[in-house]
MARZA-528176 format. One record per residue: z, y, x of N, C-alpha, C in turn. Coordinates in Angstrom, 3 decimals, padded with zeros to 6 digits. Example, Ala and Ser with C-alpha at 12.3 -4.5 7.8 and 13.67 -1.06 7.14 Angstrom:
<pts>
007.800:-005.690:013.190:007.800:-004.500:012.300:007.800:-003.300:013.200
007.080:-002.250:012.850:007.140:-001.060:013.670:007.870:000.030:012.900
</pts>
This chain:
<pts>
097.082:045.258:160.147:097.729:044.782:161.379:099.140:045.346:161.492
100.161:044.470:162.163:101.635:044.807:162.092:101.625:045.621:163.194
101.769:046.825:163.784:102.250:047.774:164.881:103.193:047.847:165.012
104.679:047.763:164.194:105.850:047.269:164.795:106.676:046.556:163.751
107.563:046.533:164.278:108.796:045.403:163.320:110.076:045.819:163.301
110.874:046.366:162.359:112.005:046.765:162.280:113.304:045.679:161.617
114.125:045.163:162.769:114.708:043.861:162.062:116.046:044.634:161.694
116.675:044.322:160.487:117.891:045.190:159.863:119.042:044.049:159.626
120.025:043.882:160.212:121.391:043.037:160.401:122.284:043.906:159.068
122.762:043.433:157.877:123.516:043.653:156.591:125.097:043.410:157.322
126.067:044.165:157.212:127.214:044.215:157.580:127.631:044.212:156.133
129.125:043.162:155.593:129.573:042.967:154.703:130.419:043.853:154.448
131.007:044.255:155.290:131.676:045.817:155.002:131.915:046.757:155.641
132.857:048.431:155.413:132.487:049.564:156.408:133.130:048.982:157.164
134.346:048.382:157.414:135.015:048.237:158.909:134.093:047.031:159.603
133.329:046.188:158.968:132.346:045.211:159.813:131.664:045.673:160.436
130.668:047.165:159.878:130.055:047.773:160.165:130.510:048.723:161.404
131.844:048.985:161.371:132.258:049.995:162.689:132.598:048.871:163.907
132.845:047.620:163.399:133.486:046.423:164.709:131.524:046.113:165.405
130.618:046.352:164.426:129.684:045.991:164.690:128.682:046.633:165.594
128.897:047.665:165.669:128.588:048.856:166.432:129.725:048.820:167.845
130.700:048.589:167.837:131.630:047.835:169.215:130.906:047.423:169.348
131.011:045.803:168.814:130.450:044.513:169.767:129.051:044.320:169.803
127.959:045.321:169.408:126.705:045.252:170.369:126.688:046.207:171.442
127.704:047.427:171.561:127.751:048.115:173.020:128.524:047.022:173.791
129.411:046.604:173.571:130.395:045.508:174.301:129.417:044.839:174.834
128.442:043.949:174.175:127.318:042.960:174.801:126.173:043.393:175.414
126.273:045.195:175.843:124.981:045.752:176.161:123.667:046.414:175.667
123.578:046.255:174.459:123.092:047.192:173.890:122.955:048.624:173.841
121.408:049.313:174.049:121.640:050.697:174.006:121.715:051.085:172.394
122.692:052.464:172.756:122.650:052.829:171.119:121.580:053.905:170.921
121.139:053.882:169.767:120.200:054.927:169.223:120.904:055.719:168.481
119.733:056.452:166.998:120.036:057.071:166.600:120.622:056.549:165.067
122.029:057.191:164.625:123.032:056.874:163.115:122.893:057.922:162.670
122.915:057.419:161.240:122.928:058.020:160.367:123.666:057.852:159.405
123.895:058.858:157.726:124.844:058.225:156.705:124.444:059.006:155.475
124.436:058.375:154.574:123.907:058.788:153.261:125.335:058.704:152.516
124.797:058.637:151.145:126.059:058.568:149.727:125.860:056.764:150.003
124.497:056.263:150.004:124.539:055.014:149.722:124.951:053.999:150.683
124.776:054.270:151.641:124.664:053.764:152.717:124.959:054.327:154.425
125.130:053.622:155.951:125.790:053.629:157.264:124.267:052.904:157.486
123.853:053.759:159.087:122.944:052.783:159.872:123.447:053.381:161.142
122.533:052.514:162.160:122.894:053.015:163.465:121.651:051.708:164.313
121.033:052.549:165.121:120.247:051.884:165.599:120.492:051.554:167.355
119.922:050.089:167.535:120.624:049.430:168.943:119.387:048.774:169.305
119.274:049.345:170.941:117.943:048.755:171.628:117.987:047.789:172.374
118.070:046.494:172.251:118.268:045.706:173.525:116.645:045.760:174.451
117.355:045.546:175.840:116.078:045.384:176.404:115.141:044.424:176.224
114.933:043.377:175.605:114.122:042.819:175.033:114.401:042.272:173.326
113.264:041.483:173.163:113.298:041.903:171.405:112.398:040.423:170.895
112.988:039.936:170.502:111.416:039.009:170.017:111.987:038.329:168.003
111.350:037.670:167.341:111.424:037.416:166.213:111.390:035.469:166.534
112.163:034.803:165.897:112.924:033.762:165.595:112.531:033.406:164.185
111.745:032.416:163.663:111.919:031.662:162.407:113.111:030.733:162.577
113.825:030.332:161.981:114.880:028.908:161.862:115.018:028.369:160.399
114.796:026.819:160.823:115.628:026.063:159.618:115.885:025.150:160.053
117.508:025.219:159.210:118.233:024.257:159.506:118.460:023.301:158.735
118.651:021.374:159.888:118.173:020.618:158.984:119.773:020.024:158.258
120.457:020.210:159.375:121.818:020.170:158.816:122.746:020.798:157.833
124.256:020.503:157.790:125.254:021.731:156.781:125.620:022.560:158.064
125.384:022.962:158.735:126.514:023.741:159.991:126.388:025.205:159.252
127.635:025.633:159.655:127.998:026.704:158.558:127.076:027.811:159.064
126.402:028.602:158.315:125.069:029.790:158.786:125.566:031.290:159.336
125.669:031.752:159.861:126.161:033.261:160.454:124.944:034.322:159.619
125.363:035.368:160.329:124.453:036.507:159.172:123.933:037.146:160.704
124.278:037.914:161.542:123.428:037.739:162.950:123.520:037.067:163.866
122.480:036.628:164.551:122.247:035.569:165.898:121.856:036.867:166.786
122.784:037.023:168.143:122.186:037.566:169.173:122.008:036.884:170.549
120.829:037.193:171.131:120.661:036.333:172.425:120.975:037.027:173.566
121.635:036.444:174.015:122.745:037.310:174.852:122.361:036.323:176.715
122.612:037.475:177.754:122.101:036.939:179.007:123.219:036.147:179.738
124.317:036.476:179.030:125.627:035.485:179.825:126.673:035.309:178.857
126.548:034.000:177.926:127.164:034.117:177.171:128.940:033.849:177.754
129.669:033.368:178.583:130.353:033.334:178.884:131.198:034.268:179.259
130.497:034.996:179.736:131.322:036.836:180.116:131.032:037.296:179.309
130.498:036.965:178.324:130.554:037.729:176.390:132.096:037.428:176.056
132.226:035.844:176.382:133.454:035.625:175.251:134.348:036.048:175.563
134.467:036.262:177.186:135.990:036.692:177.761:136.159:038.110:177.666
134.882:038.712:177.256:134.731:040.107:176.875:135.382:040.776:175.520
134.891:039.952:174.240:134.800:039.924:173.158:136.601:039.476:172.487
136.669:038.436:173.546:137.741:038.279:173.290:139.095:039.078:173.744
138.822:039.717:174.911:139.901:040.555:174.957:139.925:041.920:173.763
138.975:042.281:173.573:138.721:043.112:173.016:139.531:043.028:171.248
139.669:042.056:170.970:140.381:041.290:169.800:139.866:041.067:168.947
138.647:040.500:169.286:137.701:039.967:167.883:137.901:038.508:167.721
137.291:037.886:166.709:138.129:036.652:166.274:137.138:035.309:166.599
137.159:035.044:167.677:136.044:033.933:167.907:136.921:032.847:166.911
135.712:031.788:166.089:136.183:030.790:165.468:135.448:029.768:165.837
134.617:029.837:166.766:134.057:028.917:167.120:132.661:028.983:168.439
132.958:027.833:168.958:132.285:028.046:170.659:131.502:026.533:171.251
131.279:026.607:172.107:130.367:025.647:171.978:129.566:025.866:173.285
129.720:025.165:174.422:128.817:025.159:175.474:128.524:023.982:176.067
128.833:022.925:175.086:128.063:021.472:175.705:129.254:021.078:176.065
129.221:019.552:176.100:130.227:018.454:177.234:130.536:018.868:178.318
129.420:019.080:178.794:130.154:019.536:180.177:129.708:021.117:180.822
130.506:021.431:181.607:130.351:022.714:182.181:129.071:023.129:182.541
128.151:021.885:183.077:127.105:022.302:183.837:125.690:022.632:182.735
126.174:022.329:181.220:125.166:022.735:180.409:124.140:024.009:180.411
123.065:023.922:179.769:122.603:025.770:180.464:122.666:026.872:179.159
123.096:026.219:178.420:123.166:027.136:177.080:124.507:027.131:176.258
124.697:028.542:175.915:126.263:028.317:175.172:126.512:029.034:174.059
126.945:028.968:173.050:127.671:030.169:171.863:128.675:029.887:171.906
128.921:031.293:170.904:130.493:031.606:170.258:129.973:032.216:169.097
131.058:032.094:167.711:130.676:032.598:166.579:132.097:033.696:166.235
131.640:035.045:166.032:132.912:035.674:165.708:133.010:036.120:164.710
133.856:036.338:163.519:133.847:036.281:161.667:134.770:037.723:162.270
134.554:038.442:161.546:134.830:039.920:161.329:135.756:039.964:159.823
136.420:041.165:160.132:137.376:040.994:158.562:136.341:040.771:157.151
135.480:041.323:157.229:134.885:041.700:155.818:133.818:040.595:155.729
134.016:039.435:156.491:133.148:038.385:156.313:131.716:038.468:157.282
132.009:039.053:158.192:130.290:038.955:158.712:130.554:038.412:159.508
129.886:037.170:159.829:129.558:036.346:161.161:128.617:036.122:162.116
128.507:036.476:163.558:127.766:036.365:164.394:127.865:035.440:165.542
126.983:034.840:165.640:126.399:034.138:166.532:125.952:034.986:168.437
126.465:035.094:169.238:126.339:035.245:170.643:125.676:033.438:170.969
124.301:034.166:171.746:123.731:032.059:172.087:123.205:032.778:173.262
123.111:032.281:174.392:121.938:032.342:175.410:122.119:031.382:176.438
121.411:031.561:177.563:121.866:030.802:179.210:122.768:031.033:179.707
123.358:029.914:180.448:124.770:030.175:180.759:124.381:030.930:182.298
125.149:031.868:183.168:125.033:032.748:184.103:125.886:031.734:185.369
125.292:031.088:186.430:125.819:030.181:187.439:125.908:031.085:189.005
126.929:030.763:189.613:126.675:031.440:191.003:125.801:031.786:191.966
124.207:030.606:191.635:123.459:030.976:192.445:122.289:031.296:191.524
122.642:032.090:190.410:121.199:032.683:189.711:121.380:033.862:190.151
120.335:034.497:190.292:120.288:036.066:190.261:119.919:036.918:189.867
120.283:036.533:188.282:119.792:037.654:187.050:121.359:038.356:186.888
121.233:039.763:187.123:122.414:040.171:187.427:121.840:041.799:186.201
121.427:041.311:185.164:121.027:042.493:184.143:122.405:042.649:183.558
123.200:041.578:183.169:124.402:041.914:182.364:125.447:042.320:183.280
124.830:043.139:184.539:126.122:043.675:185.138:125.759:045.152:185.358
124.429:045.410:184.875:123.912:046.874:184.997:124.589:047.784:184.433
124.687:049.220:185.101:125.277:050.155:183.948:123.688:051.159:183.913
124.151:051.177:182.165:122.757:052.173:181.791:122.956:053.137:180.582
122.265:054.163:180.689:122.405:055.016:179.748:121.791:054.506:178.501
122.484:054.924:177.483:121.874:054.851:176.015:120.928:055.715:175.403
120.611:055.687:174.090:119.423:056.652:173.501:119.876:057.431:172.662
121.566:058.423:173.156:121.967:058.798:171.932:122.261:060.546:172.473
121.301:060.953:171.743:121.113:063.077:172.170:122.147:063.854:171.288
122.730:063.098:170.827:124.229:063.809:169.672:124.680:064.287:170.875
124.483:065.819:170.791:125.679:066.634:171.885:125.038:067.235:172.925
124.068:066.762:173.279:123.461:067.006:174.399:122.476:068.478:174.512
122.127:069.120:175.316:121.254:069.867:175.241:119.985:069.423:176.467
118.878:069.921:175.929:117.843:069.323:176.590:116.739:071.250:176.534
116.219:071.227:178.242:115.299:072.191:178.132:113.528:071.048:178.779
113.025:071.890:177.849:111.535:071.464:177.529:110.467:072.549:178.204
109.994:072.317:179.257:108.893:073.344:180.142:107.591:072.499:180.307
106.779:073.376:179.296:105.609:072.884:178.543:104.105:074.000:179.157
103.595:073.411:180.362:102.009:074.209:180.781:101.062:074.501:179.408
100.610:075.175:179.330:099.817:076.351:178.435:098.047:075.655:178.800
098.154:074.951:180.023:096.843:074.831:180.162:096.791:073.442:180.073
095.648:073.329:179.511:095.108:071.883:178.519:096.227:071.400:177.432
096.328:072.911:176.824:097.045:072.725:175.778:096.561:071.879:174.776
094.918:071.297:174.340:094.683:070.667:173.232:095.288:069.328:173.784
095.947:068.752:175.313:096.870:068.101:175.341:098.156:067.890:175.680
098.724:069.044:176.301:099.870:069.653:176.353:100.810:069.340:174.955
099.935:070.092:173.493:100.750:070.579:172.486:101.339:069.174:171.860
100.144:068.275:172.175:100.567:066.449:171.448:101.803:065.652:172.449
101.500:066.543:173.220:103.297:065.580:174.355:104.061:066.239:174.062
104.051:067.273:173.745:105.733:068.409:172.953:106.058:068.061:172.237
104.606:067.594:170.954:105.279:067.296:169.905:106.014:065.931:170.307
105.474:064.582:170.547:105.771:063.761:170.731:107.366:063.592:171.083
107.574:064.871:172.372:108.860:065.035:173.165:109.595:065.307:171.989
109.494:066.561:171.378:110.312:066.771:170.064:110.646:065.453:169.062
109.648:065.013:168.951:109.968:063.608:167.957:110.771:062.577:168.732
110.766:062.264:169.767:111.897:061.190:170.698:113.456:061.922:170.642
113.410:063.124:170.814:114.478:063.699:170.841:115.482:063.829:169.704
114.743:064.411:168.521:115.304:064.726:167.392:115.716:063.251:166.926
114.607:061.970:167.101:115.213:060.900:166.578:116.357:060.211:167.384
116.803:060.566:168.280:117.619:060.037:169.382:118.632:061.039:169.428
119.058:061.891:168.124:119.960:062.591:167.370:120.253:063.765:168.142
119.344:064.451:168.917:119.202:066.022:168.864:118.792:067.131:168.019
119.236:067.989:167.486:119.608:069.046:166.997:118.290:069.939:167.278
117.089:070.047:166.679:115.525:070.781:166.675:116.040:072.735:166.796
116.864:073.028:166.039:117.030:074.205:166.133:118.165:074.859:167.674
119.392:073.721:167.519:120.428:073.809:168.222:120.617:073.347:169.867
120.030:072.059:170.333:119.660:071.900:171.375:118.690:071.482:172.147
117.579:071.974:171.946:116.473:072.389:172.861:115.811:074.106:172.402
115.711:073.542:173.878:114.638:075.116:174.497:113.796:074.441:175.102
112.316:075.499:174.452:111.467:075.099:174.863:110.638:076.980:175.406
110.445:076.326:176.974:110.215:076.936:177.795:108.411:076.648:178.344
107.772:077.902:178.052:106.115:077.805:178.327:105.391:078.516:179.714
105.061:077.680:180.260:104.364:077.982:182.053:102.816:077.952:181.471
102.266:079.077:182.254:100.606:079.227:182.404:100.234:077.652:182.947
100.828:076.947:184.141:099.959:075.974:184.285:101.122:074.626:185.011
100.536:073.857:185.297:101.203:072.384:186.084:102.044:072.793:187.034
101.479:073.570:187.826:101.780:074.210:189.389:103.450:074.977:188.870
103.048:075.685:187.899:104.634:076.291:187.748:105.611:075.838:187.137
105.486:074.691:186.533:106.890:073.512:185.681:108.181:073.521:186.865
107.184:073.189:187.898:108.966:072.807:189.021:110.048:074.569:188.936
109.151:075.255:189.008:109.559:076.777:189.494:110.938:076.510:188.232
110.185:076.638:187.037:111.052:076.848:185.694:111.515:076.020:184.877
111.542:074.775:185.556:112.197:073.400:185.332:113.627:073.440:186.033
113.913:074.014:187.576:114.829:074.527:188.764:115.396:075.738:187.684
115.255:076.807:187.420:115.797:077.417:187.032:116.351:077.479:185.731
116.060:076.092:184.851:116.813:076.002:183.807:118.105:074.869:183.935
117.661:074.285:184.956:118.667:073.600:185.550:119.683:074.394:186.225
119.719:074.783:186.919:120.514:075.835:187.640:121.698:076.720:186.852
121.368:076.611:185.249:122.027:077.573:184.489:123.428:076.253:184.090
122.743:075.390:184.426:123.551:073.833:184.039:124.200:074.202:182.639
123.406:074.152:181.891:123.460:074.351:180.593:122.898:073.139:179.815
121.645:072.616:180.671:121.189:071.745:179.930:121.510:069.890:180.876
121.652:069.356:180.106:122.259:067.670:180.186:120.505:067.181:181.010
119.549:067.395:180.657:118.057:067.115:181.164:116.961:067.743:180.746
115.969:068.020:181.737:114.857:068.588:181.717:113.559:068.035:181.729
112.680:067.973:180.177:111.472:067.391:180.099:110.758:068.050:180.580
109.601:067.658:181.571:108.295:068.270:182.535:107.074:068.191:181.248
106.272:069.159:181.108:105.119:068.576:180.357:104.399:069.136:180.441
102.759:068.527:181.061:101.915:068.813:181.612:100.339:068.161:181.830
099.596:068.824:181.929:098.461:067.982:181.761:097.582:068.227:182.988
096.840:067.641:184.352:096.219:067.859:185.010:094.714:066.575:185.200
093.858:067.189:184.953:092.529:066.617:184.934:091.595:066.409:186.227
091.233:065.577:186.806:091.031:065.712:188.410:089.014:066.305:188.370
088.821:066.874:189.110:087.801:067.927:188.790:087.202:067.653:190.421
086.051:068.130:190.737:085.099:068.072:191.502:085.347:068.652:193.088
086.427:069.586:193.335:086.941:069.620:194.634:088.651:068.697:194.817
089.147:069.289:196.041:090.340:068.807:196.426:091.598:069.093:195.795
091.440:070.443:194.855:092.416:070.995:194.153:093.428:070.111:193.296
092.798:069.305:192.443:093.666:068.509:191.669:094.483:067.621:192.496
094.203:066.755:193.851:094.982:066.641:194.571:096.082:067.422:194.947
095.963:068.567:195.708:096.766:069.528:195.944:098.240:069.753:195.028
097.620:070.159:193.502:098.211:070.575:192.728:099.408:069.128:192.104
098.729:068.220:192.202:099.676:066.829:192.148:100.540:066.492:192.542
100.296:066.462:193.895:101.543:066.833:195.119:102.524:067.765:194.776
101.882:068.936:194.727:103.336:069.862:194.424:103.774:069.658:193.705
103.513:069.378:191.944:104.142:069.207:191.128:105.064:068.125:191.431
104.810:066.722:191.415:106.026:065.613:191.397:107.085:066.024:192.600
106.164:066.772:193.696:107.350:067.240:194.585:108.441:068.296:194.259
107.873:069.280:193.697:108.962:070.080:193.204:109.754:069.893:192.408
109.271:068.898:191.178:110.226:068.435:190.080:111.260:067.315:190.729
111.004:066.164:191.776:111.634:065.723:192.097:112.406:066.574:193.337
112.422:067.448:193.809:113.506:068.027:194.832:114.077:069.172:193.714
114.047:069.937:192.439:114.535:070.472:191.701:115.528:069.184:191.127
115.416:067.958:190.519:116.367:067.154:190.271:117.442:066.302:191.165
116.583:066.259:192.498:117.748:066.115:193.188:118.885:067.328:194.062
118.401:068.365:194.164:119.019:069.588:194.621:120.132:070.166:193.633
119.648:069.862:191.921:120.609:070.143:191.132:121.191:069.111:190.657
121.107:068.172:190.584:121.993:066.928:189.733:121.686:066.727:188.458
120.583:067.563:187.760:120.676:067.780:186.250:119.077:066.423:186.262
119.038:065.445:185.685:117.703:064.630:185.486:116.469:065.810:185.250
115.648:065.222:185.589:114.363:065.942:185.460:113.269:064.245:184.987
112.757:064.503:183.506:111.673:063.345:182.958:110.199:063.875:183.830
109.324:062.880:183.757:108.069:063.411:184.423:107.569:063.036:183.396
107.070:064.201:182.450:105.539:063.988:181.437:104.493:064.712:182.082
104.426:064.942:183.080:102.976:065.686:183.601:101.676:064.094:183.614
100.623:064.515:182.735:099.745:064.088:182.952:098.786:064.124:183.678
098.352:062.941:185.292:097.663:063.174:185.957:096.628:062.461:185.984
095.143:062.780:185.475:094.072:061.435:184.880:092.905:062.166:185.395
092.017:061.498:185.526:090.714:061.199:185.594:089.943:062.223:184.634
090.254:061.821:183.219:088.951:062.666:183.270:090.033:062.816:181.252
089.292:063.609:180.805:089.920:063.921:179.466:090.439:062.485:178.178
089.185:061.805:178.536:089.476:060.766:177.678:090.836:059.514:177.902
090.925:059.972:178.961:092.591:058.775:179.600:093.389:060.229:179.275
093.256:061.214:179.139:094.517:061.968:178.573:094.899:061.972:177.133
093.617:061.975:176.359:093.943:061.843:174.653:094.368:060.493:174.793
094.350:059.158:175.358:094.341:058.191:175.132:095.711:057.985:174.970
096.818:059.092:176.183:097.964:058.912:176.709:098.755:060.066:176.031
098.249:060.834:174.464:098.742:061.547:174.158:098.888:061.660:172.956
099.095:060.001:172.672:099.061:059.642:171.553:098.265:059.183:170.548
097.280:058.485:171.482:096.255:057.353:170.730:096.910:056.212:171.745
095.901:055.544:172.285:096.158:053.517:172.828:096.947:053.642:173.382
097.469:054.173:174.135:098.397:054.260:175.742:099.850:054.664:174.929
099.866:055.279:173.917:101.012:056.017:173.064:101.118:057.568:173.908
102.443:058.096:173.117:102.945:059.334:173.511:103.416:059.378:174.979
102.927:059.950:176.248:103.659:060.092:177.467:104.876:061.333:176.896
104.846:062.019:176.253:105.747:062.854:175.895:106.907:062.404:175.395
106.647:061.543:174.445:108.023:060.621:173.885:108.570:059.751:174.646
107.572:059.105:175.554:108.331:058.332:176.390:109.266:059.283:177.744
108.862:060.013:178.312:109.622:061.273:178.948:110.962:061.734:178.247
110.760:061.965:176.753:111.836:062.571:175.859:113.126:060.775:176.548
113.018:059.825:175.844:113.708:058.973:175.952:114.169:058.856:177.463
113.220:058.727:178.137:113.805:058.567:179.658:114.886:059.571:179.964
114.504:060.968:179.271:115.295:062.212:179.550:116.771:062.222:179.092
116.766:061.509:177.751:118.202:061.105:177.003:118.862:059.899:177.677
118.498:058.623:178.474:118.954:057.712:178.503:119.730:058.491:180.154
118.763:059.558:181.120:119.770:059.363:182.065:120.803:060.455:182.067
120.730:061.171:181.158:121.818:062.110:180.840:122.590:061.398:180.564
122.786:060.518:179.920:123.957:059.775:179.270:124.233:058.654:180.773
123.153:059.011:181.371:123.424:057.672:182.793:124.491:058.334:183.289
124.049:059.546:184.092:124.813:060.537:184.823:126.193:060.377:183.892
126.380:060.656:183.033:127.827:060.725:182.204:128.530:059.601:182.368
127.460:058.525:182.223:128.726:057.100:182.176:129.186:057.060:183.714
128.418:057.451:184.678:128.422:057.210:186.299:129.516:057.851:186.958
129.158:059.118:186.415:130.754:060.598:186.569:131.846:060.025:186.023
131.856:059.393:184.543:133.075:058.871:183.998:133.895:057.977:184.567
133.061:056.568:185.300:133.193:055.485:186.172:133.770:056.342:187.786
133.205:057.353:188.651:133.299:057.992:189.402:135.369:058.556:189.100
135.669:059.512:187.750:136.272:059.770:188.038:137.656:058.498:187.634
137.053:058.001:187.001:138.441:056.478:186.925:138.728:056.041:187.925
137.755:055.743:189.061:138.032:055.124:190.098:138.682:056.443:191.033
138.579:057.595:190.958:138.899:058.786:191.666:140.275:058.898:191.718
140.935:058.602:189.846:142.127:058.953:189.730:142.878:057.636:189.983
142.121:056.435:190.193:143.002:055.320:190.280:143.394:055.043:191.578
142.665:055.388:192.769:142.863:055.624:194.366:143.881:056.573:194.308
143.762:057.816:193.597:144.809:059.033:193.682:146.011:058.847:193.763
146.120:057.916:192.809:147.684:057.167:191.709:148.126:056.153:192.852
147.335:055.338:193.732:148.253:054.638:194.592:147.928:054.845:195.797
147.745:056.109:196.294:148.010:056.532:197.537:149.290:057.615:197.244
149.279:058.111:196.116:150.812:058.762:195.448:151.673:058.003:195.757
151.681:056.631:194.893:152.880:055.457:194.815:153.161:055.347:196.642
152.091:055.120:197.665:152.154:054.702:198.595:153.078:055.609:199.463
152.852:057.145:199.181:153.533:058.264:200.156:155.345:058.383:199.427
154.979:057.729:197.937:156.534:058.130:197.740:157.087:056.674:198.131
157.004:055.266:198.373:157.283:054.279:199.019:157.777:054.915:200.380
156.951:055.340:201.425:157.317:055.748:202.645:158.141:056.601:202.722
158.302:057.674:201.556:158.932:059.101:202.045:160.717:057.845:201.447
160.784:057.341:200.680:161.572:056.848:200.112:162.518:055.679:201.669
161.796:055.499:202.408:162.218:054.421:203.349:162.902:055.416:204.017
164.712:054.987:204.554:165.487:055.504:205.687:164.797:056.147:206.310
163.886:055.324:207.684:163.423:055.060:208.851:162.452:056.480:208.831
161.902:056.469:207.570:160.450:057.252:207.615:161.289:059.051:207.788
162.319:059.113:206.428:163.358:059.998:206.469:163.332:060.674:208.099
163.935:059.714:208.856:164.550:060.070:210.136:163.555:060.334:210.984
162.274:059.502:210.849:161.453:060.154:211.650:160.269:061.413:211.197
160.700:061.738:209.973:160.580:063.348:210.018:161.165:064.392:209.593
162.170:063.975:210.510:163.714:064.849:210.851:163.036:065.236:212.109
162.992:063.988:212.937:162.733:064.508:214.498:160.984:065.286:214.458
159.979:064.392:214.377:159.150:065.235:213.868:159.288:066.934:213.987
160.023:067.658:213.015:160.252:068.487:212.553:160.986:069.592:213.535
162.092:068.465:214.384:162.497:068.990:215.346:161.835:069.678:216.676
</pts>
């Protein structure tokens, strides 16, 4: 049985290969994890959805080397095109009101791609290609890991898991993470807060296992936990992932610790990388717009100080 599918796009050359890595962040794509050998450049890109395409064609129309399906192809091209890539060809029907459109853009070294999807109209309200979102890329980042001691025979399979999302999402196993160990569930928020606090680390994976048992306790202990981890991430600003496992009974925890359900640990690790990089793009956006208000309320005071009138009236003013 196939469990997954890895589809691999051939770039004709290194500079195709670096324009190519642009224009799938340009169109939204999260980036993963690159790599580079003697032989060979990769770099891996997540779109939010994914599916597999047979085609044959019955015609000559000239063939591209990737097809991407894109949610607005129109604010692709005006995208793509400022950007200075070489559309050679486009195509959205006779008339405007068609619902589907491409553009094909040929890259120096011969690689051609195909942008195709639905065209984006004023009164739809799929508004995904206007989202901003973090990517899957831990190059740089530091990440602390606070891992409960109790129900470690499932504790130790979400660490690992966490470790494996991380390292493949190009963090550094020796260099950036710490991994930090609590007696139980109850104490993650305590020492989740205080590794945050050192703001050292970009995000903090929770990992934890709680089993619900025959009095009120496991309730109790539930509560506090998501409460403390969520008022430790919002009090400090630093993301906080939730891998605490809260189940029924042992067998929905192995299930969720990497048998049917998959890794809750890896999936935590990723959530943990994508909003570090959220927070970054958000601050970055934050301070452009910070310094661009700055810059013309400047222009605006030296306009006024510059006018006669303004001159004279803080002369008197002054007087």
């Amino acid at each position: 049985m196939i469990k997954s599918i890895e589809v691999t796009a051939l770039a004709r050359s290194a500079e195709d290969f670096k324009l190519l890595i642009q224009l799938f962040g340009l169109l939204g794509m999260r980036k993963g994890f690159g790599g580079a050998n003697e032989n060979s450049r990769s770099s891996e890109f997540f779109p939010s959805q994914a599916k597999i395409q047979l085609l044959y064609r019955e015609n000559n129309e000239p063939d591209v080397d990737i097809t991407l399906m894109i949610s607005d192809p129109d604010t692709a091209l005006l995208v793509v095109t400022k950007q200075g890539f070489t559309v050679v060809r486009k195509h959205s029907g006779p008339e405007p009101s068609h619902l589907i459109a491409y553009f094909d853009i040929e890259l120096p070294g011969g690689t051609r791609v195909r942008a195709i999807g639905p065209r984006v109209f004023e009164n739809v309200v799929d508004t995904d290609h206007l989202a901003v979102e973090g990517d899957l890329n831990a190059s740089g980042k530091r990440f602390g890991l606070v891992v409960s001691r109790f129900n470690s025979f499932i504790t130790e399979r979400l660490l690992t898991g966490a470790i494996d999302g991380l390292v493949k999402c190009g963090a550094k196993l020796s260099k950036d993470l710490t991994i930090v160990r609590v007696p139980g569930a109850f104490e993650i928020p305590s020492a989740a807060r205080t590794l945050a606090e050192t703001k050292k680390y970009d995000a903090i994976v929770c990992i934890g296992c709680l089993l619900r048992g025959d009095t009120a306790h496991y309730d109790v202990i539930v509560n506090e936990v998501a409460r403390g981890i969520g008022q430790s991430a919002q009090e400090t600003g630093v993301p906080h992932a939730f891998g605490v496992l809260t189940c029924e009974n042992l067998e929905q925890a192995i299930d969720r610790a990497g048998l049917k359900m998959g890794n809750k640990g890896f999936e935590a690790a990723l959530a943990a990388v994508e909003m570090a990089n959220l927070k970054e793009v958000v601050g970055r956006r934050s301070s452009v717009v910070s310094k661009a208000l700055s810059s013309q309320l400047s222009t605006v005071r030296k306009k006024q100080k510059s006018k006669p009138g303004a001159r004279r009236a803080s002369r008197k003013t002054n007087l």
